[in-house]
N, C-alpha and C positions, 0 to 999 in steps of 0.2 A: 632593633633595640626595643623592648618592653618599659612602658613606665610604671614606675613602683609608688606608691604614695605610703605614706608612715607616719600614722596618726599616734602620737602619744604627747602625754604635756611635761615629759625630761626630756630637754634637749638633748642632754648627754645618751639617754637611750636611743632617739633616732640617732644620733651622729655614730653612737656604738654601733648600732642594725647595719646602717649605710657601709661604714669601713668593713664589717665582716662580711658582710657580700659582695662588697666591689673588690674585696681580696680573693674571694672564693670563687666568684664568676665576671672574670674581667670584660670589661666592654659589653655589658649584657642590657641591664637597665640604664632609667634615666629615675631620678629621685626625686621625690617630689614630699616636702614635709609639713606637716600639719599641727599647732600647737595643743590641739582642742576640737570636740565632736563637730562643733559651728564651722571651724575651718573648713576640716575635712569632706563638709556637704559641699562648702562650696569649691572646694578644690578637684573633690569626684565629679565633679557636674563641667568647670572648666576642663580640666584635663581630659579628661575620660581615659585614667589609668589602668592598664590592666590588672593590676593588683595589689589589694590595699593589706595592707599591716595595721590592726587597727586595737588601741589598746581601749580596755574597758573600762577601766577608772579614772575618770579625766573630768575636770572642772565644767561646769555651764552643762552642755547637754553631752549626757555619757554617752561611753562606744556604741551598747548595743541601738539606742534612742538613733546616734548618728550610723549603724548599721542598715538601722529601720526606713531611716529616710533613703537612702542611697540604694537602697534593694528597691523601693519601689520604683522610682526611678530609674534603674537601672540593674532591671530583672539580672542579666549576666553578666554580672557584677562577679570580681573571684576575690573573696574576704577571707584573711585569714586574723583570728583572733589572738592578741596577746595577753596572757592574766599570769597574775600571782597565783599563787596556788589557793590559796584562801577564798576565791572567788573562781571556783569551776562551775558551780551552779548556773552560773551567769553564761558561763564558757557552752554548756550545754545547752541553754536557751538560744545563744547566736546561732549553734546549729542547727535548731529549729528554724530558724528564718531562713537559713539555705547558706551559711559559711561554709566554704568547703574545709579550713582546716583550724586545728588549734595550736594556739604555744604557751607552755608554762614557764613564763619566768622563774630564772634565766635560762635561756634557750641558749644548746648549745649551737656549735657551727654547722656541725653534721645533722643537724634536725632543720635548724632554717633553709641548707642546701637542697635537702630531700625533699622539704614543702614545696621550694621553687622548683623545682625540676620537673614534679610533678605537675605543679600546673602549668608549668609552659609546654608541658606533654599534653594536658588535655588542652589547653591553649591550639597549640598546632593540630588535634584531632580535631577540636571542630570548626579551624578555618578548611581544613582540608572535606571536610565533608561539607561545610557551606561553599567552596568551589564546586565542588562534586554536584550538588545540589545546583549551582548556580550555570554550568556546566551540562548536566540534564535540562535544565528549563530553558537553554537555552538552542540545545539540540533540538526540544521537544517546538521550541516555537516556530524553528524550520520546516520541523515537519509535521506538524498540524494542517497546514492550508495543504500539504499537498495529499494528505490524507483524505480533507474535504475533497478537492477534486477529482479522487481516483472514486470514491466512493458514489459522487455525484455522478461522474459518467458513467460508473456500473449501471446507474440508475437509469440512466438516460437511454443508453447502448444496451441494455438487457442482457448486460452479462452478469450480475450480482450473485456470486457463489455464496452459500449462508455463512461458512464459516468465515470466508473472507470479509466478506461483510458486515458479518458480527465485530471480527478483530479489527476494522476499522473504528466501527460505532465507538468499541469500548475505547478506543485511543480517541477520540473525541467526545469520551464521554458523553454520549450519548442515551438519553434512556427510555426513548420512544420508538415504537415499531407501526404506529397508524398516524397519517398525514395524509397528506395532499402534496402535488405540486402546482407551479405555479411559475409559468412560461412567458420572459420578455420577448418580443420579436420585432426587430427592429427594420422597419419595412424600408422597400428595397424601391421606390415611387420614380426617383430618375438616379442616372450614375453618380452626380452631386452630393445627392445626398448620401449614396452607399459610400462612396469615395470620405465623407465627411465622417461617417459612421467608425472606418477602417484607423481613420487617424485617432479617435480619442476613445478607440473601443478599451484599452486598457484601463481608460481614467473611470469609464463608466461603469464599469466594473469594478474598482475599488468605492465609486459612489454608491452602486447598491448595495455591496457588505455593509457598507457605513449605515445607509439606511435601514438595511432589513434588517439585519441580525440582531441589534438589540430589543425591537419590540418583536420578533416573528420568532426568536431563538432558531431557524432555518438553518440551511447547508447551502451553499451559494455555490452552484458550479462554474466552472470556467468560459468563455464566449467560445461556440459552439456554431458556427457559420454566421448565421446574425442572432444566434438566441443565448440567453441567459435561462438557464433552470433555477428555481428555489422549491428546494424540498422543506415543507412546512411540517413542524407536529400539531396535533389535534389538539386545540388549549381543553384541560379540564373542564368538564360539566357544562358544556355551552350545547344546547340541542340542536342537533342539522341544519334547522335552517337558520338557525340565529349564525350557526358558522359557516353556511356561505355567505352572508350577508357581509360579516366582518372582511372573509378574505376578498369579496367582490371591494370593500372599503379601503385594503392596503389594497391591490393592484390600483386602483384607481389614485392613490393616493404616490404610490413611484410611477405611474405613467404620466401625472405632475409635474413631481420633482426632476424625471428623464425629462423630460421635454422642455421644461420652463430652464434648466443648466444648459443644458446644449443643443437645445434646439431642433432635436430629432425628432420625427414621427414613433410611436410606440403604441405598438396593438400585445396588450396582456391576456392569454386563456390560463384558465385553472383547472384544473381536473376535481374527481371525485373525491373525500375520503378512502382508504384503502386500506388495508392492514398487511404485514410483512414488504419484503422487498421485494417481492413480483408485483403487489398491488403499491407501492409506489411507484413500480415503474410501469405499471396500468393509465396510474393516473397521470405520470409525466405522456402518454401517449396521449389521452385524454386531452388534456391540456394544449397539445403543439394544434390537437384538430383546431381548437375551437377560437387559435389565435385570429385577431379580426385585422381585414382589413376596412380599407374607407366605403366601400360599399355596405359596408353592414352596420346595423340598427346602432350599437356601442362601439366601442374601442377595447372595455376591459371584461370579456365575457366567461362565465363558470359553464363547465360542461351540463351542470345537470340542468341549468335553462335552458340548453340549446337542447338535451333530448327531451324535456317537456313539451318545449314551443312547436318544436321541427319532426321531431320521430325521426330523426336523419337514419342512415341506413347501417347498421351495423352488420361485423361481419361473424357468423357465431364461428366458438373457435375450433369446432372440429374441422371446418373450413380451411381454415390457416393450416390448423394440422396438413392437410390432404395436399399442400402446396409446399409445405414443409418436406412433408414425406417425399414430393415427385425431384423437389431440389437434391436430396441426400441421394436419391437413386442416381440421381444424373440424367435423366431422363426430361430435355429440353423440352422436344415437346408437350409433353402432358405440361413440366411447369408453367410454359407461354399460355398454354390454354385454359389453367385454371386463374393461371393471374388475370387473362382478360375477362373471363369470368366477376373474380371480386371485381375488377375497375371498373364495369358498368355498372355492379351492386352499387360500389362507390358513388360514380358520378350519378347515379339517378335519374339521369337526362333533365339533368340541372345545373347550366354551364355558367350559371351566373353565381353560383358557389365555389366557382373554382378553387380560393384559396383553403377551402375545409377539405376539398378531394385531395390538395397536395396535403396536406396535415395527415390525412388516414392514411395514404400511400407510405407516407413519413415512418410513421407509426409501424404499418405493414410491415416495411422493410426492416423496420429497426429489431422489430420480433425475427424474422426471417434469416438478419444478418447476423444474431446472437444463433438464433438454432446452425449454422452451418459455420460458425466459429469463422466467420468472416475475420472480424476485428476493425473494420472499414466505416463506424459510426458517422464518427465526426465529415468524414469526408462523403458520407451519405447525405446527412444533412444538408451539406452546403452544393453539393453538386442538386439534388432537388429543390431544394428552396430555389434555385436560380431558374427554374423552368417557369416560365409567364402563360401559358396554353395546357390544354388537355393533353394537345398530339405527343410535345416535347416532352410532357411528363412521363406518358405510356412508353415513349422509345427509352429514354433515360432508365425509366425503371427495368425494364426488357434486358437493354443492354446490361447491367447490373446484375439479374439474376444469370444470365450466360453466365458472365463472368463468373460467379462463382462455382458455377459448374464447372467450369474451367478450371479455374484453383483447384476444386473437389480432387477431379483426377487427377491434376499437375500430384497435389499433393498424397494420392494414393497410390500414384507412381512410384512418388520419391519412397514413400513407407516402403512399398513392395521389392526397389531396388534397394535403401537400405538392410533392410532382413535378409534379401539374398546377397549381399556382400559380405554382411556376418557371420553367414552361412558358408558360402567361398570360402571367407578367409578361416574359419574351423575346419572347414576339409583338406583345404591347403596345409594347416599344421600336423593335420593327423594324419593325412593319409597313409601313413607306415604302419599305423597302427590299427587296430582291429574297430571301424568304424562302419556305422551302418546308418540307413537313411532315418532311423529312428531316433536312435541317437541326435542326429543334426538337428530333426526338426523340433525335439523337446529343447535342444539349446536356446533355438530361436524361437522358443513356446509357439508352434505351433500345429497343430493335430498334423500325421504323418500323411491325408490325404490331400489335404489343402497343400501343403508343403511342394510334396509329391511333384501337385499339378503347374504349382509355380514355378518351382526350378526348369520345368520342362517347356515353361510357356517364358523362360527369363532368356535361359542357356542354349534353347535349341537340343538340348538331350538330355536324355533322363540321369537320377543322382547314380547308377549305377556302373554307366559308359563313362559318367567324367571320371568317376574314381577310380576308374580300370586304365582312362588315356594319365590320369598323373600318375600311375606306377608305374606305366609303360616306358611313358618319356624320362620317371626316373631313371629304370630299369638300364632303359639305353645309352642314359648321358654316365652310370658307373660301368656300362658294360665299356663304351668307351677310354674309359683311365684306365681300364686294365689293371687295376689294386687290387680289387675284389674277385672269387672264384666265381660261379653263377648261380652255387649253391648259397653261397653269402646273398650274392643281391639278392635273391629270391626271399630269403626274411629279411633284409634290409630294404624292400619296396613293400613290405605290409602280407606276403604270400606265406603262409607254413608247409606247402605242399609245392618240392621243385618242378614233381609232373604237372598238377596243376597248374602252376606257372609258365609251363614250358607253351603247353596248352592254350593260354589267356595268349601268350604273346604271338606265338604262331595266327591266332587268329587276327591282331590287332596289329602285328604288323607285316606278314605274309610267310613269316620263315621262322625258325627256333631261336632259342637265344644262342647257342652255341653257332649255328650259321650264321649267325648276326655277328659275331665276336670272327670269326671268320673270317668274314666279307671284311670289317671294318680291318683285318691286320694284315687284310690282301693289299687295301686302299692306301 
């Protein structure tokens, strides 16, 4: 039910207005009457009617004066004006102020019917679009964080595709492409304290949203073995080193506030500035190396102090490349041998660093696991973080690159036996029909030599013998029913030539079709 309010100073005209509409539209409104412009502000303001009847010529303060008031107050206000005809001037001015309609005294029934109808039409369009609206914002708040997330572990994981990545940013409105990251790591000192970490890991993570996100405008990733990522944008006009200083000022400033709440140990690294999404996830690498632990000088340390101070060892990336390449070949040993390669580049024969060698390893693996479409991030993470020595680190990593060479071919397997089942199952429909090995392998897009050498290395014989044993085994199973002459089967298993036929099958199965038909009515 809608309430109506009905501003005029004759009684008898509201009570008129009221009876012709509660005749015209039963049980619709609620009424609500006004004697005077003074009323009617304070009766708009009480009530908050949907729609006012409001007449122009009235004692104290007039319609349009008490239109004036009530509009500002109450922008979506839906006014409609009543005048004499003598006063349309007036009538014209209210629709200036935004009245949606007019009425000239005496208005008949079918005019006041049409006004109302209509506004309770635009009435109901735009509660249905403020649903709608209300509806999306609220879809949208679902799916915001988890937008953050997918996006953050792109970062993290190096798998950030541009397009996808873009159509994340712009769903978080986003509109920065050069930052930094900036990595919590919450150190692992005895089982106590890890055990304590696993219990409030979720709350600590809703405290540093709380924390970062309003001064850093950041992307906060999800907990990630023991690590939290914040992917930082670069504030305007601030010169390099004035912005490491600041973000050296927040890490140090949530390694604080983590630790004075719950009591955890917390070692922060930052990484470089970077531009686009491979250089943010440069500098999330950056970052996991240079996370500290109690051995070393800080707690909250920035990548480019440590390669000023240290010259630590990096690894150039054609390097990576060339370990990348031996993984995709499949090719174990060259991988094992170049990885122990980089791991003594790594370690330096500097054992008292150890926690910056598992960071590069880290890092190593995480480029390595993106290039061979791993998808094993998160679980990389936490399976290395958990290594405390050199030895367990080198076997862990070791074992990991196997592995994926193992997947490599599991999965170049299954490709290889999917294609040739779709392969199969098109020679299996057609074989009646006039098909050839060219044909199959542009089905399965594949060039007709490769194809060729697959089906022969899948099937045990080449595409030619199999298409010859399914016509044959047709051949025999209609020679059996005896419906068909042999002249029939013979285009009915795919043959145009009986002698030909006679010919294929004599070879393939030792004897003619007619001796075959033969034998079988001897049997």
């Amino acid at each position: 039910m809608y309430t109506l309010l009905i501003a005029d100073d004759e009684a008898l005209e509201r009570e008129g207005l009221e009876m012709m509409i509660s005749h015209a539209m039963p049980d619709t409104f609620r009424f609500v009457h006004a004697e005077n412009g003074r009323r009617a502000i304070q009766l708009a303001e009480e009530e908050r009617p949907d729609f006012i009847f409001m007449d122009i010529k009235m004692p104290g303060i007039q319609g349009l004066e008490a239109v004036r008031e009530i509009m500002a107050r109450q922008p979506g206000a839906r006014v409609v004006i009543i005048t004499a005809h003598d006063y349309f001037a007036y009538a014209k001015e209210g629709l200036a102020l935004g009245v949606r309609e007019y009425l000239l005294k005496p208005a008949r029934r079918e005019e006041i019917v049409d006004v109302l109808k209509h506004l309770i039409a635009e009435t109901e369009e735009a509660k249905r679009a403020r649903d709608e609206q209300l509806s999306l914002q609220e879809k949208l708040s679902h799916l915001l964080p988890l937008a953050e997330n997918e996006l953050s572990l792109m970062l993290m994981l190096e798998y950030a595709q541009e397009v996808e990545a873009d159509q994340l940013a712009r769903m978080l409105n986003l509109k920065w492409r050069k930052g930094y990251a900036m990595v919590l790591s919450f150190v692992k000192h005895t089982p106590k304290e890890w055990a304590s970490f696993q219990v409030v890991k979720k709350e600590i993570y809703d405290a540093v949203k709380q924390w970062a996100k309003p001064g850093l405008s950041c992307i906060v990733s999800p907990v990630v073995g023991h690590q939290i990522a914040l992917f930082i944008p670069l504030p305007p006009g601030r010169p390099g080193y004035e912005q490491r200083v600041m973000a050296l000022e927040w890490g140090e400033r949530l390694r604080s506030q983590v630790e004075e709440r719950f009591g955890l140990p917390l070692s922060v690294g930052i990484g470089g500035v970077r531009e686009g999404w491979d250089g943010l996830s440069r500098s999330y690498r950056e970052a996991v190396r240079v996370c500290a632990e109690e051995q070393d000088i800080v707690c909250v340390r920035h990548y480019d102090d440590i390669a000023e101070s240290s010259g630590g060892p990096a690894i150039p990336l054609d390097e990576e490349k060339k370990l990348l390449d031996a993984l995709l070949r499949q090719d174990k040993p060259e991988a094992a041998e170049r990885f122990d390669l980089l791991f003594e580049r790594l370690k330096g024969g500097r054992s008292d660093y150890f926690p910056r060698l598992r960071g590069d390893v880290i890092g190593l693996l995480l480029y390595l696991s993106r290039g061979v479409e791993a998808g094993d991030g998160p679980e990389l993470i936490e399976d290395l973080s958990a290594c405390e020595d050199t030895a367990s680190l080198r076997e862990r990593a070791l074992h990991r690159l196997g592995g994926w060479i193992d997947g490599l071919r599991e999965r170049k397997e299954r490709s290889r036996s999917h294609v040739l089942q779709r392969a199969i199952l098109f020679v299996n429909q057609r074989f009646k029909e006039e098909i050839s090995m060219e044909q199959t392998a542009e089905y399965v897009n594949l060039s007709p030599y490769y194809f060729s050498k697959l089906f022969k290395l899948q099937t045990g014989e080449n595409f030619s013998d199999y298409l010859t044993r399914l016509r044959i085994e047709e051949a025999k199973r209609l020679i059996a029913e005896r419906s068909l002459s042999l002249k029939e089967i013979c285009y009915e298993v795919g043959y145009k030539d009986p002698n030909y036929f006679s010919r294929v099958f004599k070879k393939s199965v030792g004897i003619t079709p007619s001796e075959y038909r033969q034998q079988i009515e001897i049997e």
